[in-house]
C-alpha positions, 0 to 999 in steps of 0.5 A: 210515105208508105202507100196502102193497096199492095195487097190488092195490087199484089192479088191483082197481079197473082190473079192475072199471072196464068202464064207462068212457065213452071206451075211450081215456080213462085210469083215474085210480084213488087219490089224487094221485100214483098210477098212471094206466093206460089201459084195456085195449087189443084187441091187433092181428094181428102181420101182418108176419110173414105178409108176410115168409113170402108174399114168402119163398115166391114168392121159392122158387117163382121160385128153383125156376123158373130152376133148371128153365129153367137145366136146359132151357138145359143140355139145349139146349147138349147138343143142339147139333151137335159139327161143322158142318152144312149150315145152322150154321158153326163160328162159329155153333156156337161162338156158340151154344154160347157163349150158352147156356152163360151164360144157363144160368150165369145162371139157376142162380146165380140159382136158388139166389139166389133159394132162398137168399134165401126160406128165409131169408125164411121162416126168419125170419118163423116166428123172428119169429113164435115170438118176438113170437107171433100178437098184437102188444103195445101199444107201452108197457105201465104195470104197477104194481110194489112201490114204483114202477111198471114200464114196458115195451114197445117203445122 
């Protein structure tokens, strides 16, 4: 005859077990072979996220940097003389007008690089943060199911 409800007075038994001398100590409950669960277990921070959100915005803060230093840079190539003048060639102009073309090249692209990149960032860690919450779960989870036990977490 096989009884139903052990998982019930398993639970039952879990749930009133507060006085456990070692908080890392399994909870052996019934006879032998049954469910050994731990004691319940204080779930930490999921910190990470959190991580990922910090380095996504420095990462738009620097972004939004080079795009005003690349519009500086701009400006600066606006103000260069169209003709010679008593102290600049046309080959210094040329020069000139040439190296600041590439450097405001190079810090737009590297603007919006960088805007890329931390939205992304940020994006991702309130995904993760909307998936897995503000605590993390244990990493295996033993729950006593109707005809065996079910075990879940992360493998």
């Amino acid at each position: 005859m096989r009884r139903r409800g052990g998982a019930v007075l398993c639970a039952v038994l879990v749930s009133t077990q507060g006085f456990a001398a070692d908080p890392l100590e399994p909870i052996v409950v019934g006879p032998s072979p049954m469910v050994v669960l731990p004691p319940p277990v204080k779930r930490p921070i999921n910190w990470e996220p959190f991580i990922l959100t910090g380095a996504g915005a420095v990462m738009l803060g620097i972004g939004v940097w080079r795009l005003v230093e690349a519009e500086s840079i701009f400006q600066r190539l606006r103000a260069i003389p169209a003709s010679p003048t008593a102290d600049m060639t046309n080959e210094m102009i040329v020069t000139r007008a040439r190296q600041l073309a590439e450097d405001g090249k190079f810090n737009t692209g590297l603007g919006w690089v960088l805007l890329g990149l931390g939205a992304a960032a940020v994006g991702g860690s309130l995904l993760w943060v909307g998936t897995e919450g503000l605590l993390k779960d244990p990493i295996v989870r033993v729950v006593p199911g109707p005809g065996g036990v079910v075990v879940t977490g992360q493998f």
